[in-house]
C-alpha positions as CSV (number, residue, x, y, z in Angstrom):
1,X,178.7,89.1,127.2
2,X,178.6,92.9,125.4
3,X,180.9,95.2,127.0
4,X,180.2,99.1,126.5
5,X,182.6,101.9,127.5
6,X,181.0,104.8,128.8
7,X,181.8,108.4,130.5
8,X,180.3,109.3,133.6
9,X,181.0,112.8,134.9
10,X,183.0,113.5,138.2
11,X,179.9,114.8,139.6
12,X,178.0,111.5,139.8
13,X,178.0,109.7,143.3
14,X,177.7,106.5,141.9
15,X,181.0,106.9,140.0
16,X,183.4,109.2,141.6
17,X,186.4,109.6,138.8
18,X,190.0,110.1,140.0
19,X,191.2,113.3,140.8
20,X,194.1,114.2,139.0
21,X,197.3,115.0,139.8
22,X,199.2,117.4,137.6
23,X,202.7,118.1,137.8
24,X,204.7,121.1,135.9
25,X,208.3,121.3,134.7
26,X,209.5,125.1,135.1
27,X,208.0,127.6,136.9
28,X,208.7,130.8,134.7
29,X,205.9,132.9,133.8
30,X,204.4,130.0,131.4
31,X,204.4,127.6,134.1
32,X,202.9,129.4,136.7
33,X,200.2,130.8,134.9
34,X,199.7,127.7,134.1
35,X,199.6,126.2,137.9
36,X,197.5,129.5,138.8
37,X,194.6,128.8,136.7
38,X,194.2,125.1,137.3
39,X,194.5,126.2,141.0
40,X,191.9,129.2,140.3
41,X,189.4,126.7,137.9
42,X,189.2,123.6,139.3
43,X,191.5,123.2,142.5
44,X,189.1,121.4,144.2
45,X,188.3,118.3,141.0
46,X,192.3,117.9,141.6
47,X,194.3,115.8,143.9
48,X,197.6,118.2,143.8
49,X,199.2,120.7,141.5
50,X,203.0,120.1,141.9
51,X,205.5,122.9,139.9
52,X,209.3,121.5,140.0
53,X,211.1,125.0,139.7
54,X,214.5,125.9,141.5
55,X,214.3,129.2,141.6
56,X,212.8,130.8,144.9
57,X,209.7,132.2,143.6
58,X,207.4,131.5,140.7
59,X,206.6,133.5,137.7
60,X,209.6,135.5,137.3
61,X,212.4,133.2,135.6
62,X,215.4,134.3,133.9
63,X,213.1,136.9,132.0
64,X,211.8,138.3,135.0
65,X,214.1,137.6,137.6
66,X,217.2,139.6,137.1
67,X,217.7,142.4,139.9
68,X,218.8,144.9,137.6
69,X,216.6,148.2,137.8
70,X,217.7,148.9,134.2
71,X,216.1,146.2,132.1
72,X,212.6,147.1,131.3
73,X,209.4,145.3,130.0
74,X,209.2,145.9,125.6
75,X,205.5,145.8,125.9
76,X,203.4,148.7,127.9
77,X,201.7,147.7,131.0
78,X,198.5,148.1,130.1
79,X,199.3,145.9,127.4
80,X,200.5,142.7,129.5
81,X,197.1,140.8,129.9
82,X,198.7,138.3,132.0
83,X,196.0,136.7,134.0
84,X,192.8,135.4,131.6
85,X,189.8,137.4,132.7
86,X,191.6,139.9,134.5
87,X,193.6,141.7,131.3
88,X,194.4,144.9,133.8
89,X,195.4,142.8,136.8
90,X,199.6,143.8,136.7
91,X,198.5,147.6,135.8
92,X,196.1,147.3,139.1
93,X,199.3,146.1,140.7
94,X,201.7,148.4,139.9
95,X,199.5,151.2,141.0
96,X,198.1,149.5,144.4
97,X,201.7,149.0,145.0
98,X,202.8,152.6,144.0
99,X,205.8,151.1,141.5
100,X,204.3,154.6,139.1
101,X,205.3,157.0,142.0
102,X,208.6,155.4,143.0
103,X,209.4,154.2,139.2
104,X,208.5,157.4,137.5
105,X,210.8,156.5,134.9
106,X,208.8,153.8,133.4
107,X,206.0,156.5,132.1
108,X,206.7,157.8,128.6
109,X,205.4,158.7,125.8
110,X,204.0,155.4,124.6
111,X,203.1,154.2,127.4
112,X,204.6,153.1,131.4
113,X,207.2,150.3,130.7
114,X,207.8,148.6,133.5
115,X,210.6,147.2,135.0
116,X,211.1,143.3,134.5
117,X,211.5,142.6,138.1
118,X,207.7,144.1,139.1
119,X,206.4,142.1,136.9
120,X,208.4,139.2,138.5
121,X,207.2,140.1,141.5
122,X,203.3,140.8,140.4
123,X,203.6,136.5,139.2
124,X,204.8,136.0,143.1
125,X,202.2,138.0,144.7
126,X,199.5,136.7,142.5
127,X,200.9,132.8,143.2
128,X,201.7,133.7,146.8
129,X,198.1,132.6,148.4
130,X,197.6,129.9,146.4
131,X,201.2,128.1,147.2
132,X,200.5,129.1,151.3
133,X,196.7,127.6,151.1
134,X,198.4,124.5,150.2
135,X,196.4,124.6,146.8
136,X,200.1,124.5,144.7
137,X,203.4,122.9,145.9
138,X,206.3,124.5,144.4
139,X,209.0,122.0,144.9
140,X,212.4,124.0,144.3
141,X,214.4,120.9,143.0
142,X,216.2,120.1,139.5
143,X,214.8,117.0,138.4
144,X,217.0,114.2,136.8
145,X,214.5,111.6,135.7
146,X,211.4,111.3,134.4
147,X,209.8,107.2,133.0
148,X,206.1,106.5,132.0
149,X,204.3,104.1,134.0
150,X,201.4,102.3,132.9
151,X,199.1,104.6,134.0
152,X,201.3,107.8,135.0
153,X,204.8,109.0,135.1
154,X,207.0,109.3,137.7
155,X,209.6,112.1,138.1
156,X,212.7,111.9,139.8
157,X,214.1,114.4,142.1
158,X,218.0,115.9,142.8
159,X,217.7,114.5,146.0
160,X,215.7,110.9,145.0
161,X,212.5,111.1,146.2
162,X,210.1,109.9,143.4
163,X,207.1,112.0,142.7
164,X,203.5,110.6,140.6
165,X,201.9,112.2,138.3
166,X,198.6,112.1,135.9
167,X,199.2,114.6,134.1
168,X,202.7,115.8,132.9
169,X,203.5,119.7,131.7
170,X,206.5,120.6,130.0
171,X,206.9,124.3,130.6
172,X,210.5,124.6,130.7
173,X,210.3,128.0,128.4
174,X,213.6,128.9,126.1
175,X,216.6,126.9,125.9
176,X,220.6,128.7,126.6
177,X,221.8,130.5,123.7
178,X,224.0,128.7,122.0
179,X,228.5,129.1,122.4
180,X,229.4,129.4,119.0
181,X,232.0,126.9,117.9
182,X,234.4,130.1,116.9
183,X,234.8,131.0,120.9
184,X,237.4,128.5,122.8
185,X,236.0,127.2,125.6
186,X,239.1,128.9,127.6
187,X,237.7,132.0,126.8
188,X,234.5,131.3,128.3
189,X,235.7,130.2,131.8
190,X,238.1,133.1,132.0
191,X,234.6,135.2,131.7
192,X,236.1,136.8,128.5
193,X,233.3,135.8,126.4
194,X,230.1,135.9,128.4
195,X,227.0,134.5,127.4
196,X,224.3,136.8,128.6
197,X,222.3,134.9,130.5
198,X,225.1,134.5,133.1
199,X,225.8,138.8,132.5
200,X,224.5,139.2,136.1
201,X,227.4,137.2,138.2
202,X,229.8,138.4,135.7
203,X,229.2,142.3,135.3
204,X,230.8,143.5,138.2
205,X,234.5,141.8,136.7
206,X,234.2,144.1,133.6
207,X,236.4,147.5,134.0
208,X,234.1,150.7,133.3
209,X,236.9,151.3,130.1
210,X,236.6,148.1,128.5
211,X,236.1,147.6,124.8
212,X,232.9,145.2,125.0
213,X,231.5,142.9,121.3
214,X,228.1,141.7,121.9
215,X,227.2,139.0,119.1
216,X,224.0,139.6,118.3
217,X,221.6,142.7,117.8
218,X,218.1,141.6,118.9
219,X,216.5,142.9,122.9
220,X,218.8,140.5,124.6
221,X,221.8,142.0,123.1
222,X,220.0,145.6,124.4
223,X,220.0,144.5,128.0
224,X,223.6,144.1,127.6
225,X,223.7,147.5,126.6
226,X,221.5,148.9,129.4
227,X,223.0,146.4,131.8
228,X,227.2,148.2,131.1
229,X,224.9,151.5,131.0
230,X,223.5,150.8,134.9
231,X,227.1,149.6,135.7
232,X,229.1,153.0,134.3
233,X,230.3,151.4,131.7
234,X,232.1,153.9,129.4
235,X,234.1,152.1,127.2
236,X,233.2,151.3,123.6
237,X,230.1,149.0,122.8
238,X,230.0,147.0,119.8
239,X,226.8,145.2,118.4
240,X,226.9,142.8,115.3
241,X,224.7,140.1,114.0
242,X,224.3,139.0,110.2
243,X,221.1,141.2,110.1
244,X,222.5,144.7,111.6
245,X,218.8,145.5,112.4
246,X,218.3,146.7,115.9
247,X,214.4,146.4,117.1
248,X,212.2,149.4,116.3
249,X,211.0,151.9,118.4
250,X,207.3,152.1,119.4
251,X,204.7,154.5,118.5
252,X,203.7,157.2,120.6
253,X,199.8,157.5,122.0
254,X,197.6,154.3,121.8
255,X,196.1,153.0,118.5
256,X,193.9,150.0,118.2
257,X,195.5,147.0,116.1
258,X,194.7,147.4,112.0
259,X,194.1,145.1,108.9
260,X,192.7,141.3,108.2
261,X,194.9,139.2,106.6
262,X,193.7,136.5,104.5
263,X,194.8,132.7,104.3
264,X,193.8,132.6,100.8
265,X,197.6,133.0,99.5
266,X,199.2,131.3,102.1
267,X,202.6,131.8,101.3
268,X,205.6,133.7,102.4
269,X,205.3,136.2,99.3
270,X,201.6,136.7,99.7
271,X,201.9,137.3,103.5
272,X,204.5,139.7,102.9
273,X,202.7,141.6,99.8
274,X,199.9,141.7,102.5
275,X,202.3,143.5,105.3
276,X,203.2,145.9,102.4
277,X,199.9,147.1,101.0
278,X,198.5,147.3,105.0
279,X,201.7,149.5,106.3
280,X,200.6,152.0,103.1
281,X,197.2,152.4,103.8
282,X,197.9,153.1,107.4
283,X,200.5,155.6,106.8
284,X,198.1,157.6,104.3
285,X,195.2,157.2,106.7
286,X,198.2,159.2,109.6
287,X,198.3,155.2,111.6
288,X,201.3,154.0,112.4
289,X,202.7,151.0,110.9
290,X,203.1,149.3,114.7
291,X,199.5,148.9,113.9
292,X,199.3,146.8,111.2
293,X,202.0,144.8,113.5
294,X,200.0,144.6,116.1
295,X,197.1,142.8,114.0
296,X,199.5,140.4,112.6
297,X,200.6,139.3,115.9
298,X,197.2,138.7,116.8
299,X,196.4,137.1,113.6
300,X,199.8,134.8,113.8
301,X,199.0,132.0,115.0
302,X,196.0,131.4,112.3
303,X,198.0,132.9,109.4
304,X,200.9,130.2,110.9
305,X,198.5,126.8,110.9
306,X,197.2,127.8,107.1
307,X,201.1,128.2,105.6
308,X,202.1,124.4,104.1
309,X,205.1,123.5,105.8
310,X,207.8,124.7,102.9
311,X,206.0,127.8,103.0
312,X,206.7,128.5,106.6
313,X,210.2,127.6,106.1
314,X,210.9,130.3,103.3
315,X,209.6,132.7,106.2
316,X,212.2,131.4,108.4
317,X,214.7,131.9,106.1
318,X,213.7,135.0,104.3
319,X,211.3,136.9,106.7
320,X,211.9,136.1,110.4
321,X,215.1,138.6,111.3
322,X,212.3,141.2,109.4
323,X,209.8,140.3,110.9
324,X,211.0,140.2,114.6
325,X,212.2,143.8,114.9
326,X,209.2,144.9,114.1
327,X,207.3,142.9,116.2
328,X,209.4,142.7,119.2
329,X,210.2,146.7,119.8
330,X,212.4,148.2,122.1
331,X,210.9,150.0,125.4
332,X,211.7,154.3,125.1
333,X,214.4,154.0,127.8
334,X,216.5,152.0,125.7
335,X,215.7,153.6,122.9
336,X,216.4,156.9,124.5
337,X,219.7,155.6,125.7
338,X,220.9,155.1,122.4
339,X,220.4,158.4,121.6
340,X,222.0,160.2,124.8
341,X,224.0,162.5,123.6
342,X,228.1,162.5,124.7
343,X,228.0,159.1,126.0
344,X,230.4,156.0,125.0
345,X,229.8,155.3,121.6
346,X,227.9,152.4,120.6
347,X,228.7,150.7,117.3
348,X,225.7,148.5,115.5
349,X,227.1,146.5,112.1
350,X,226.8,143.6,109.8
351,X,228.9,140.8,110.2
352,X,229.6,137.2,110.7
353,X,231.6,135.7,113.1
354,X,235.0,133.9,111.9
355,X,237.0,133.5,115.0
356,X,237.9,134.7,118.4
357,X,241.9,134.5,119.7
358,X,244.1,135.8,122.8
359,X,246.5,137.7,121.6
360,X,248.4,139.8,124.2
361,X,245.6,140.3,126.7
362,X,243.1,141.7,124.1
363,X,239.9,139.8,122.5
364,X,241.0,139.4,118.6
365,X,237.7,138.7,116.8
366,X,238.4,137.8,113.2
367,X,235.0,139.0,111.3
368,X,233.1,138.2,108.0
369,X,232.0,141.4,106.5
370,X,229.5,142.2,103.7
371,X,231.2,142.4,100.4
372,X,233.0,145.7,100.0
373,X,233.6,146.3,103.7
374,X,237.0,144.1,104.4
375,X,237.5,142.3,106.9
376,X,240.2,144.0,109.5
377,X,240.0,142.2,113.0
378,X,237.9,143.8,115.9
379,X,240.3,144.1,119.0
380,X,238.4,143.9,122.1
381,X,238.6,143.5,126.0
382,X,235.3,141.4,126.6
383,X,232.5,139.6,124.3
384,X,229.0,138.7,125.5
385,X,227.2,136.2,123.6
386,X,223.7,137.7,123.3
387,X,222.5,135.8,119.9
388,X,219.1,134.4,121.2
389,X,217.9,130.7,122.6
390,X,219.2,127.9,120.9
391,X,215.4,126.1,119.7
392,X,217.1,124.1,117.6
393,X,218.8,122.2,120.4
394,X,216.2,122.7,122.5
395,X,216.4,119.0,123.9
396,X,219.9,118.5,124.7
397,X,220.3,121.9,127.0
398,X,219.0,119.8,129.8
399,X,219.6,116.6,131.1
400,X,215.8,115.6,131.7
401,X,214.8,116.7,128.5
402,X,217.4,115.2,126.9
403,X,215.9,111.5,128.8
404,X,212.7,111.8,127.6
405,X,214.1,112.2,124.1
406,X,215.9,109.5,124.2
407,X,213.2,107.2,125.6
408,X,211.0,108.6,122.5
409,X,208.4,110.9,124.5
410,X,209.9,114.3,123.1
411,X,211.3,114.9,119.7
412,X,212.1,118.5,118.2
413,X,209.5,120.3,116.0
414,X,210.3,119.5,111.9
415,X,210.8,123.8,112.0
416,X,213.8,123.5,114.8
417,X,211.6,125.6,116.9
418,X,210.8,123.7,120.0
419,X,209.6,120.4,120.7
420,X,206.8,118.4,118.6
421,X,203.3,118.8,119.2
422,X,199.9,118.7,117.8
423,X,197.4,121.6,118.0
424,X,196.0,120.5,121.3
425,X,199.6,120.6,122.5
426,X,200.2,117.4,123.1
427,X,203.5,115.9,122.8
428,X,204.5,113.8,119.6
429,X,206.2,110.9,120.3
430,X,209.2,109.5,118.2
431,X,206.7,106.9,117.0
432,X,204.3,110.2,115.4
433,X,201.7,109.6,118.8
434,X,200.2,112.6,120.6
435,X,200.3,111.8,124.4
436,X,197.7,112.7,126.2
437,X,198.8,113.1,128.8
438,X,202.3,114.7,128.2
439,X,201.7,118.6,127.0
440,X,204.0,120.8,125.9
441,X,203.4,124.7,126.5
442,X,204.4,128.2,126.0
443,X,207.5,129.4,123.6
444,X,208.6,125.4,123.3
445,X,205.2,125.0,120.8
446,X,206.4,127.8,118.3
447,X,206.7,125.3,115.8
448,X,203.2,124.3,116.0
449,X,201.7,127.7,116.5
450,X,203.8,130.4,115.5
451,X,202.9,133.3,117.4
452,X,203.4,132.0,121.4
453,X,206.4,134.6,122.6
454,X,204.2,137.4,124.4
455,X,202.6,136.8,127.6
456,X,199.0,137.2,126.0
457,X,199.7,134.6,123.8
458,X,200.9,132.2,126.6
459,X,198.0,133.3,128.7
460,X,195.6,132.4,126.2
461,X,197.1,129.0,125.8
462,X,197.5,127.7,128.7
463,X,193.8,128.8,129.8
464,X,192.8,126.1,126.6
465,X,195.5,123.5,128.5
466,X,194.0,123.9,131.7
467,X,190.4,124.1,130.7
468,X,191.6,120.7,128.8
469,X,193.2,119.1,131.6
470,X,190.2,119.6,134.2
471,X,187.9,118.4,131.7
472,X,189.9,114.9,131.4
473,X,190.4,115.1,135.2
474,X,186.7,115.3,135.8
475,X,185.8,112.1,133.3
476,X,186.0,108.8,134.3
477,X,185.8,105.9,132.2
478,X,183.8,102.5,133.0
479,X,183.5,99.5,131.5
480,X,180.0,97.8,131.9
481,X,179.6,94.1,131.3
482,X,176.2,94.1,130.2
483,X,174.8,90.0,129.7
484,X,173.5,89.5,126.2
């Protein structure tokens, strides 16, 4: 007897396939997007699209879900192409909704910066009708389990109940920033030191006149800033990181992205002999440089797959810090803020940090200066820990992802970017196997492709994962015994 595998389309009577059922950990912007197109493509080939997200809505997660007015968008508006095929859909909203007229602050000179919330609030309105036709179930639980069956997994609930799936998505987005070892854990639950994704619950506790040191200098550390701003604050604000650099401004007007860079020289000296030679012939031509930015974020993650490995890790370690504060800007608000004239000064320096001691009801940060600069201790009332997500941990800042570690499903990338995948993001195994059906998306594949912070780059991947994931959903495989 022969025996012949073959694939016959969903759309055949004779062989109806199995629908698919697809569930997704983390409903941030990455994993809604994700739910709303497989809801929007092909709801009706699957049998359920399940998100596990605890948060109340979908789309807006710690990035978009803070209620402070203050904190703005870094990217214009008309710039956020967050729905494939629809690259104007949240500037439609914001003006159908009237957040220009009552948010007139958001319009400058390069462009209307929104606030984070709307655009929080644009991912719940645009998954609202989906979740209340039934088409997505956003089950607002914390998972604490998740074990591969023979033919699917099946994810475990707070509360027990045991949920199947097809199809697994990891969508979890960017790990806690890290405590540094330097800060007593004392500290921490006295809300002396403060990491800054808990700011909100602890802002109100901070005294208008208080001395505040925020570890790190990138846009996270300048919410801080405009947070204490929204509050009154008016005591002295201290930045340091080892880089100093603060993000740059943007560029006034619009300007189309400029310059092609080749792969031809893939390493981290030729890309950044490239960036050079681009930025000059811009600046005589009267561009800006943001331009030649611009077209190597766009470019990234095809410059990223060309660079061999040690290549990308002398950009790590050489060009990163660089190359972020150029490419992630900060809105004009904040950029205006730190120019306001007669407010609380705001201090932005070099330096590493050594230790962090009580000492008679003031914060005494010992600090590692740059040669030359000593290194007198930096007496303050508060310190916010603003230094970034901690990738490099990325699978022990939650008990779930932790399990599927250890069970071998999810290892860290070789980069200490995210988690392992392969180019069709599926998830490496400890043993070197993609899984199929285990996919990874959003800023948790940076190690793979580089470039996957902004929401146009998220959007454009997970329209590949879902385009993916339908076509598998709408194949079934037979086997035929055929006599010989």
């Amino acid at each position: 007897m022969l025996r012949i595998t073959i694939s016959i389309p969903q759309a055949s009577r004779s062989c109806p396939a199995r629908k698919g059922r697809i569930a997704i950990i983390g409903g941030g912007y990455t994993g809604a997007i994700m739910a709303y197109l497989l809801a929007q493509r092909s709801h009706e080939n699957l049998a359920s699209i399940t998100v596990f997200e605890p948060r109340e809505t979908l789309g807006a997660g710690l990035a978009y879900g803070s209620g402070d007015l203050d904190l703005r968008l870094n990217v214009a508006a008309h710039r956020m192409r967050a729905v494939p095929g629809a690259p104007t859909a949240f500037f439609k909203w914001l003006e159908d909704n009237s957040r220009l007229s009552t948010d007139p602050a958001s319009i400058t000179r390069g462009g209307t910066f929104s606030r984070r919330r709307d655009f929080g609030l644009f991912m719940n309105d645009l998954l609202k009708p989906l979740i209340d036709a039934g088409q997505i179930a956003h089950v607002r639980q914390y998972l604490t389990e998740v074990q591969r069956n023979r033919s699917s997994w099946s994810i475990t609930r707070s509360d027990g109940r045991v949920d199947e799936a097809d199809t697994l998505i990891i969508a979890t987005g960017h790990a806690s920033p890290k405590i540094p070892d330097q800060i007593p854990a004392s500290l921490v639950r006295s809300r002396r030191c403060i990491p800054a994704d808990r700011l909100d619950a602890a802002i109100s506790e901070i005294a208008q006149q208080e001395s505040v040191l925020v570890l790190g200098t990138g846009l996270t550390a300048l919410d801080v800033v405009a947070s204490l701003k929204t509050h009154g604050h008016t005591g002295p604000i201290h930045l340091m990181s080892r880089s100093g650099l603060l993000p740059r401004p943007h560029a006034s007007g619009d300007f189309a992205p400029h310059g092609v860079f080749e792969t031809t020289d893939a390493t981290a000296r030729g890309l950044l002999r490239q960036v050079r030679s681009l930025v000059a012939e811009t600046e005589r031509n009267g561009l800006p440089w943001q331009s030649v930015m611009d077209a190597l974020r766009h470019q990234g993650q095809a410059i990223w797959t060309q660079l061999p490995e040690p290549e990308k890790k002398r950009v790590l370690r050489h060009l990163r810090r660089i190359y972020e504060v150029h490419r992630f800007r900060m809105p004009p608000q904040v950029e205006a803020l730190l120019d306001k004239k007669g407010s609380s000064p705001i201090d932005v320096s070099r330096g590493r940090l050594e230790s962090v001691r009580d000492v008679n009801g003031k914060l005494e940060v010992q600090v590692g200066r740059p040669m030359g600069q000593g290194n007198t201790p930096l007496k303050v009332d508060r310190l916010v820990i603003a230094t970034g997500p901690d990738a490099a941990n990325m699978l022990d800042y939650q008990k779930l992802l932790r399990s599927m570690r250890d069970s071998g499903h999810l290892v860290p990338d070789a980069l200490g970017l995210g988690i392992a995948c392969d180019a069709h993001c599926r998830a490496v195994s400890s043993a070197g196997v993609p899984q199929a059906s285990l996919l990874i998306a959003g800023p948790l594949t940076r190690g793979t492709f580089g470039e996957i912070t902004g929401v146009p780059e998220i959007a454009a991947q997970a329209a590949a994962i879902a385009d993916m994931v339908i076509r598998q959903a709408n194949v079934s495989t037979r086997t035929i015994a055929i006599s010989g």
